[in-house]
C-alpha positions in Angstrom: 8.6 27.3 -17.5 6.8 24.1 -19.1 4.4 24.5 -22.0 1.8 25.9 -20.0 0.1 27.6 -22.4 -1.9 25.0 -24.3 -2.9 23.7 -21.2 -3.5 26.8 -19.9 -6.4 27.6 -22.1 -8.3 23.9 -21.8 -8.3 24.2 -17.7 -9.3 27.9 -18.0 -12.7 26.6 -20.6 -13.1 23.7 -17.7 -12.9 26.4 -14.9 -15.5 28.8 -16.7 -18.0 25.7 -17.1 -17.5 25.6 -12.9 -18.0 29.2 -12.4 -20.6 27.6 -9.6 -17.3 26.1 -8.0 -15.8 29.5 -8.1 -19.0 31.5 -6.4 -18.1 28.9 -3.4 -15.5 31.1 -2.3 -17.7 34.1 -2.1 -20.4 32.5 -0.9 -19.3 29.9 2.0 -16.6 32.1 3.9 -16.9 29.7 6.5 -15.1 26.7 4.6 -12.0 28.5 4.9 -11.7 28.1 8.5 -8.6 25.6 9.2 -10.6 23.2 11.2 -10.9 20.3 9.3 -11.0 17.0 11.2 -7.9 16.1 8.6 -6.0 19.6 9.1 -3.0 18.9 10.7 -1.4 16.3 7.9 -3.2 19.0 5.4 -0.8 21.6 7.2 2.0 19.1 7.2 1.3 18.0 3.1 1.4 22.4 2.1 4.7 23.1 4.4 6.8 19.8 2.9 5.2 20.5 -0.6 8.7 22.9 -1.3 10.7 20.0 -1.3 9.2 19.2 -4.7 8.4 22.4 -6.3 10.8 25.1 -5.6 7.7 27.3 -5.8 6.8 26.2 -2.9 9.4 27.9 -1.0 6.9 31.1 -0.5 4.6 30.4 3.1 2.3 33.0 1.4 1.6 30.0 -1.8 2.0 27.3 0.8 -1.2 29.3 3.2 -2.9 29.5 0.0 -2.7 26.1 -0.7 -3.7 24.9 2.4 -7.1 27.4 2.5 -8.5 26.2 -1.0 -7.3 22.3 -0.1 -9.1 23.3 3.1 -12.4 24.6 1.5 -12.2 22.2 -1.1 -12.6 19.2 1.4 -15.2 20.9 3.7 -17.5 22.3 1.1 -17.9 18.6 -0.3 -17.9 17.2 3.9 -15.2 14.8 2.6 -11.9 13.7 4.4 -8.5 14.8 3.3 -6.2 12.3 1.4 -2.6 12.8 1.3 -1.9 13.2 -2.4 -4.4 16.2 -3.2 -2.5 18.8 -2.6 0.0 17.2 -5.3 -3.0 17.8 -7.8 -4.3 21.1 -6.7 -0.1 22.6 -6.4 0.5 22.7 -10.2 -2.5 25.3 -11.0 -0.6 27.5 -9.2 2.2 27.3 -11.6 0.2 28.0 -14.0 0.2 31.2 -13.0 -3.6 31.7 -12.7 -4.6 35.3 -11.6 -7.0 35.1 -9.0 -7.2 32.1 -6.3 -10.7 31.7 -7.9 -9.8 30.7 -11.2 -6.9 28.3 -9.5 -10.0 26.9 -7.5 -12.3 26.5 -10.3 -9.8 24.7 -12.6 -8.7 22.4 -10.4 -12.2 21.7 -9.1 -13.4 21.6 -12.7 -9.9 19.2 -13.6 -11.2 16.4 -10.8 -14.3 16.5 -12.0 -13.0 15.9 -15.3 -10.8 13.3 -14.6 -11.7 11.9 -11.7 -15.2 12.3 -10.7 -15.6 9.7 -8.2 -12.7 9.9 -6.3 -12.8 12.9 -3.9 -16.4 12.0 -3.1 -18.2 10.5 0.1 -18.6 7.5 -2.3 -15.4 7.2 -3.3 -14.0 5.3 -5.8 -10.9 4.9 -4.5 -10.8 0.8 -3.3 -11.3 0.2 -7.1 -8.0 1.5 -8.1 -5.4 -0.6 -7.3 -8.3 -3.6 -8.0 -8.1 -1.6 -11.9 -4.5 -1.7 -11.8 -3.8 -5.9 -10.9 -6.6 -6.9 -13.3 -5.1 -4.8 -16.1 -0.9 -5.9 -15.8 -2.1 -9.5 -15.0 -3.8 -9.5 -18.1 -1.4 -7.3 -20.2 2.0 -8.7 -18.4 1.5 -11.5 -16.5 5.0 -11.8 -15.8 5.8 -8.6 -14.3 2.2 -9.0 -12.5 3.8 -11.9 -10.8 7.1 -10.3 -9.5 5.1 -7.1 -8.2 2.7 -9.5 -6.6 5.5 -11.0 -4.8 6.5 -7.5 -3.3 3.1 -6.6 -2.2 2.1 -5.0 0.3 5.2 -3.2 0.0 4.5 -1.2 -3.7 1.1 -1.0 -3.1 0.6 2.3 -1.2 2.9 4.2 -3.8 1.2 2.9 -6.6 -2.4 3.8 -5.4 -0.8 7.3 -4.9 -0.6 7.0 -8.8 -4.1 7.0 -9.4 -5.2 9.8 -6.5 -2.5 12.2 -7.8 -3.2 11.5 -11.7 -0.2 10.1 -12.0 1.8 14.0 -10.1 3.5 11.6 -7.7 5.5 9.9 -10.3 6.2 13.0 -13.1 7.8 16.0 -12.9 5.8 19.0 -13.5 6.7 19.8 -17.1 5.9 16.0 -17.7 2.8 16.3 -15.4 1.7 19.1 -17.7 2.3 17.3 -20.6 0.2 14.3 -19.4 -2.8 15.9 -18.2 -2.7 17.6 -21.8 -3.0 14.9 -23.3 -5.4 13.3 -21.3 -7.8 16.3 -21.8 -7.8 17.0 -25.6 -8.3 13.2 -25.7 -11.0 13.4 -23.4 -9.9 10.3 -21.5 -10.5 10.1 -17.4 -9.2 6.5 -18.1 -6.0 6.6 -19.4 -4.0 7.4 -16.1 -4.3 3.6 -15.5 -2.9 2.6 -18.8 -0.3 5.1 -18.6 0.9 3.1 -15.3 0.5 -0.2 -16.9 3.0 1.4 -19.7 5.5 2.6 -17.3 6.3 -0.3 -15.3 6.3 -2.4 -18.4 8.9 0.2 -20.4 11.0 -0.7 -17.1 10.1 -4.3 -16.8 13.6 -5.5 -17.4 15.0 -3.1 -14.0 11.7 -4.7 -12.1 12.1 -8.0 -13.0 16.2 -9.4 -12.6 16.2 -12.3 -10.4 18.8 -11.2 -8.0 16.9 -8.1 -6.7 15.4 -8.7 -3.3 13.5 -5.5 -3.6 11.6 -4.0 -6.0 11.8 0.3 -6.2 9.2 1.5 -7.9 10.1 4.9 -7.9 10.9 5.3 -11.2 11.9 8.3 -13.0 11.0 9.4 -16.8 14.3 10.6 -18.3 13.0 13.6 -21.1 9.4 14.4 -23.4 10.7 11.8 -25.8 10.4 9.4 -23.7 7.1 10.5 -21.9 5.6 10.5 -25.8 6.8 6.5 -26.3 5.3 6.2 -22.9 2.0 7.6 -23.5 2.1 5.9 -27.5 2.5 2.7 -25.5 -0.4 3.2 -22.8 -2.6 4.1 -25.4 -2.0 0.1 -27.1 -2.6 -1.0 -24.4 -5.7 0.6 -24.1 -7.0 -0.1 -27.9 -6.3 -3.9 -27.1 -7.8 -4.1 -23.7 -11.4 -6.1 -23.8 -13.9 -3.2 -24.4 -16.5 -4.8 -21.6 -13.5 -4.3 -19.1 -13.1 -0.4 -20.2 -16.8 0.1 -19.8 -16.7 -1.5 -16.3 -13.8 1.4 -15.3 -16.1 3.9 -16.5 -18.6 2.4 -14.5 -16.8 2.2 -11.4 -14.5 5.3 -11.9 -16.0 7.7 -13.9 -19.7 7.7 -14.1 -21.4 10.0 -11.6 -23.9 7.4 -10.6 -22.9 4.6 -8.3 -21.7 1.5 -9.6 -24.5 -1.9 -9.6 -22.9 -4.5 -7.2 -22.7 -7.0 -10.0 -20.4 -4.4 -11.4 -18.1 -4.5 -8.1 -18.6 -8.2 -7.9 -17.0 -8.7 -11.5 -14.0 -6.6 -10.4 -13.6 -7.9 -6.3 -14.2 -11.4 -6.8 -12.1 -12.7 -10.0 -8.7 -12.5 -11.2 -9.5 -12.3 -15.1 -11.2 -9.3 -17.3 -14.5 -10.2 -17.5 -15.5 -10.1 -21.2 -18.3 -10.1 -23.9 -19.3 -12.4 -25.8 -19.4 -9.9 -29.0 -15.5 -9.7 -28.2 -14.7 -13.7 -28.4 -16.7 -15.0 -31.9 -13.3 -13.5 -33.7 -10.7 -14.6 -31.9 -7.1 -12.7 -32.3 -4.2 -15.2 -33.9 -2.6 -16.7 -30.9 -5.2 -17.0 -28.5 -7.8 -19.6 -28.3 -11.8 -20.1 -26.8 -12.2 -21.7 -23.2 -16.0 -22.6 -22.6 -16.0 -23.7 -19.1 -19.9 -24.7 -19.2 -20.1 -28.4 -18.6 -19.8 -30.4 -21.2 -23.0 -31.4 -21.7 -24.4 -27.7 -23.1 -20.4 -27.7 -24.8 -22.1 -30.4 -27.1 -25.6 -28.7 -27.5 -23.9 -25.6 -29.4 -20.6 -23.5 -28.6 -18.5 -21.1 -30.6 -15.9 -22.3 -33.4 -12.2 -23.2 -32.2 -13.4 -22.9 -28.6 -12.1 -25.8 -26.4 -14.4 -27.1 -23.5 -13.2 -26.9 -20.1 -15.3 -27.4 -17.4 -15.5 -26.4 -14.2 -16.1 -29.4 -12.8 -12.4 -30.4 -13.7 -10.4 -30.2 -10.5 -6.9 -28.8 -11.8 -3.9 -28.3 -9.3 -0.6 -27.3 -10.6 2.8 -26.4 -8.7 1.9 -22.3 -9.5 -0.6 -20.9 -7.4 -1.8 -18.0 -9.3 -3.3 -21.1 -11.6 -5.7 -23.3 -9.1 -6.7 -18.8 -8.5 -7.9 -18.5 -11.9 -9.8 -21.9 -12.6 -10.9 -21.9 -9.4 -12.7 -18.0 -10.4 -13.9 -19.1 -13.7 -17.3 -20.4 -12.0 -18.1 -16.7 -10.8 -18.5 -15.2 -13.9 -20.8 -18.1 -14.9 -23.9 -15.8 -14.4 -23.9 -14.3 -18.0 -26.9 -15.3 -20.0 -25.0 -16.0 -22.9 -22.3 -18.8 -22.7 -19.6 -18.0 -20.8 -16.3 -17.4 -22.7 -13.1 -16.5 -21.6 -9.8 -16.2 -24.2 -6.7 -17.5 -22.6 -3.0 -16.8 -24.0 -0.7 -19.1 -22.4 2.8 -16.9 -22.1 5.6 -19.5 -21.5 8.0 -18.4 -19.0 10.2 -21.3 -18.3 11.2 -24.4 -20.8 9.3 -26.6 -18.6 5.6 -26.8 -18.2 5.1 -23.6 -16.1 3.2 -21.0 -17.9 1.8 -17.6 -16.7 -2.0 -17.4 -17.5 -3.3 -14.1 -19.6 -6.5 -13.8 -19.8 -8.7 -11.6 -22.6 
């Protein structure tokens, strides 16, 4: 049995803060009825759910599995999404004693972690959005092979962030992770964590002669899921701050994003940033100010460079003529728009991969 304990004790706190969540099940009898508009792959999900947790093997957990995933989704009138289960399954190996307590700590856990997600206003088409924005920025390499394989990784990596990361860790790891996540109080981190992942195996995902990326990729012991999580949380310290509070915005937060919020993350390729962030730039990167040239000369930042968006630049890599041509939609700032850019050279010649901070 995984150290269960430990976590034990901070899902039970979260369930008795949800003891509304638990009076459900009194309450609303009629919730449990297995008539969901969803309940057929819901049936399918809790009978093939054995295959990953020997558990699993007893129809008895499997009906009561499919009940609460049941209520769950019709007491909040939301549809079913493949994946749940694979969050709601490992409260039952934590050996819980009543199926109200299982209830209320996985209620209280999405809540906790992923507030917006199961909702009628889901946050879910942010996600992935999250995901590209974050390993073009941290790896624009790898970005660019992954890119290359999409749509074909997409679908199991969005299954990341809707099962907290259970699709991809074993249960003692999964355990582990959503430990950690909660004494550090940090809905956030799943996305980091991924970012981490791919990148510890960037070498596997990134050879030249493989025509197809598998991105089902296995964490080999604790040690390793420890260097994993020491790296995610780097990652997360030197991500822009402005782009963290925009996940919380449209991730976390219980009120609905502003659409200049979603706009910043639908309609450019870079992490938009603050201007607090760029008047100390980090050694190695360097100030663009894409105003025109005309307020460049009036006043701009030290060691920024001026390049303005009236330049028409074309280069042989797409992903380039993307980014300038994006610059002039985060121009709406009221302060001068900034943007750090780290040029990572990837071949001898002049072709670079653009990050962006």
């Amino acid at each position: 049995m995984p150290r269960t304990e430990k976590i034990a004790r901070n899902l039970k706190r979260l369930a008795d803060e949800a003891k509304d969540k638990q009076a459900l099940l009194e309450n609303h009898p009629e919730y449990f009825r297995l008539d969901h508009p969803d309940q057929a792959q819901i049936h399918q999900d809790c009978q093939s759910l054995h295959k990953k947790l020997s558990l699993f093997q007893e129809q008895d957990l499997k009906n009561a599995l499919e009940l609460l995933l049941t209520f769950y989704c019709k007491s909040g009138s939301i549809p079913y999404i493949s994946g749940l289960h694979e969050i709601l399954a490992p409260f039952f190996v934590l050996r819980f004693t009543t199926l109200k307590t299982v209830y209320g700590a996985f209620s209280a856990f999405i809540d906790k972690m992923m507030p917006r997600l199961f909702t009628k206003d889901s946050s879910i088409s942010y996600s992935y959005k999250i995901f590209q924005r974050l390993l073009l920025y941290h790896d624009p390499l790898l970005s660019n092979t992954l890119q290359s394989t999409l749509p074909n990784n997409s679908s199991i990596i969005e299954k990341w962030f809707y099962t907290c990361m259970s699709a991809c860790l074993d249960i003692t790891q999964l355990l582990e992770f959503w430990e950690w996540c909660l004494n550090e109080n940090n809905p956030m981190f799943p996305y980091y964590f991924a970012i981490a992942l791919l990148m510890k195996n960037r070498d596997l995902l990134t050879k030249k002669h493989k025509k197809k990326i598998n991105l089902e990729i296995h964490i080999a012991d604790n040690d390793e899921l420890t260097a994993i999580i020491d790296d995610a949380q780097a990652l997360q310290s030197s991500t822009p701050k402005f782009f963290n509070r925009l996940i919380k915005k449209l991730t976390i937060q219980k009120e609905l994003p502003s659409s200049l919020d979603a706009y910043s993350l639908e309609n450019t390729q870079i992490l938009p940033i603050s201007a607090k962030e760029v008047r100390k730039p980090k050694p190695g990167f360097f100030v663009i100010d894409v105003r025109r040239h005309k307020y460049y000369e009036q006043g701009h930042f030290p060691q920024s460079y001026n390049l303005s968006v009236d330049l028409h630049i074309s280069t042989a890599q797409r992903n380039y003529e993307v980014f300038f041509l994006d610059f002039p939609l985060i121009t709406t700032t009221k302060t001068a728009l900034l943007a750090i850019l780290h040029l990572h050279q990837v071949h001898p010649k002049k072709s670079f991969y653009m990050r962006v901070l």
